[in-house]
MARNU-693692 format. One record per residue (C-alpha): x, y, z; residue in three letters. Coordinates in Angstrom, 2 decimals, always signed. Each point is the difference from the previous one (the first is absolute). Layout:
REM residues N
X:Y:Z:ALA;
...
REM end
This chain:
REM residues 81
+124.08:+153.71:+136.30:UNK;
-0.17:-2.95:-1.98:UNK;
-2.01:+0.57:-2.40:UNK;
+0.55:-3.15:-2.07:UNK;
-1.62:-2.25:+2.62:UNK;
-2.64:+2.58:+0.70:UNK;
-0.78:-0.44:-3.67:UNK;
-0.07:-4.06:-0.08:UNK;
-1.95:+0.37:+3.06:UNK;
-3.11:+1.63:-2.02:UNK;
+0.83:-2.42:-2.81:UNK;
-0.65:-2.90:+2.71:UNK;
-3.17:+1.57:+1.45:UNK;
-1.47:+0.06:-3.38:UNK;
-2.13:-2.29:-2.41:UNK;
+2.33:+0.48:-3.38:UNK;
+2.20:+2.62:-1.72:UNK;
-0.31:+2.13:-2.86:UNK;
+2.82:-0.12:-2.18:UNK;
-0.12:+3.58:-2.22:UNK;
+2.14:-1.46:-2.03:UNK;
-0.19:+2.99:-2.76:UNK;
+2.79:+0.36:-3.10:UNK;
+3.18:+1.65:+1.16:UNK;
+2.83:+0.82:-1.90:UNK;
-1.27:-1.99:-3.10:UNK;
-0.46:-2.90:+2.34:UNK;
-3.83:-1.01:+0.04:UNK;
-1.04:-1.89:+2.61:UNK;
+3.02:+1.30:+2.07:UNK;
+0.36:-1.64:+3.42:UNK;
+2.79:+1.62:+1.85:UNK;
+2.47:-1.68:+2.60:UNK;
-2.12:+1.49:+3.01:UNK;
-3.36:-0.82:-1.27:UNK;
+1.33:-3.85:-0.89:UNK;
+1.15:-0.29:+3.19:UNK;
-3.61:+0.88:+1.04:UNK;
-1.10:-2.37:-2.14:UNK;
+1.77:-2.71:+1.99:UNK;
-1.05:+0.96:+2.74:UNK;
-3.62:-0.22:-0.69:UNK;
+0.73:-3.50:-1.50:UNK;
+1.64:-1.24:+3.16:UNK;
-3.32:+1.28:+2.13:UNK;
-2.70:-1.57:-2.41:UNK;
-0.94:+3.22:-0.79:UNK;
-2.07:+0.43:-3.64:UNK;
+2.52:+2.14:-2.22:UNK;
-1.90:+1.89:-3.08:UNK;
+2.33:+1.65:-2.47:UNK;
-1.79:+2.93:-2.06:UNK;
+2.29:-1.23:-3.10:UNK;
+1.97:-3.16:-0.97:UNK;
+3.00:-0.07:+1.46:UNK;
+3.18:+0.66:-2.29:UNK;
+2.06:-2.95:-1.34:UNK;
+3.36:+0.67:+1.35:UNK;
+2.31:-2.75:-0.07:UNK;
+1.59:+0.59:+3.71:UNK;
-3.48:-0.81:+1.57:UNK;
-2.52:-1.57:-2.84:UNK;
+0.38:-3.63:+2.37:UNK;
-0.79:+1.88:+3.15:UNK;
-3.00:+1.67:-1.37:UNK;
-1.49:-2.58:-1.45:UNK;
+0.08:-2.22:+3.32:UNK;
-2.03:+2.79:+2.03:UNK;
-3.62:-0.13:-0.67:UNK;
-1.71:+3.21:-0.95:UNK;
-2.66:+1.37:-2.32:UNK;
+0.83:+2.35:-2.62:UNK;
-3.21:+2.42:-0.30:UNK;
+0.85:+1.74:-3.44:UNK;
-0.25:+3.29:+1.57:UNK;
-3.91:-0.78:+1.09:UNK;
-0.61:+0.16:+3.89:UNK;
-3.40:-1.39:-0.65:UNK;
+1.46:-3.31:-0.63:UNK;
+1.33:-0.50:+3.83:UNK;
-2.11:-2.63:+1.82:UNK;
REM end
């Protein structure tokens, strides 16, 4: 089963995403490879991408998130729209 496309397949019948982008191991905003890669994936779709928490400011992608449009909702899912 592939269960990578079955999972971009529900990200491309969908609105958004919801990046629960938590702390994790002292990281806070911690976006992992998999979830970036998600990320992307939205972007290339038009997809609205909502992060619960900035993103953090690593130097190996810091270009590459700033080029994808999102909304950071400082933990508050009240302010989707």
């Amino acid at each position: 089963m592939d269960l990578i496309r079955a999972h971009f397949e529900k990200i491309s019948r969908g609105d958004a995403i919801l990046v629960v982008n938590f702390e994790k191991n002292g990281v806070k905003g911690w976006i992992g490879a998999n979830t970036f890669w998600e990320i992307g994936f939205a972007h290339v779709l038009g997809k609205k991408i909502f992060l619960m928490e900035p993103p953090p400011t690593f130097d190996y992608f810091a270009d590459e998130i700033k080029a994808i449009d999102f909304k950071v909702l400082d933990g508050d899912l009240d302010r989707i729209s």
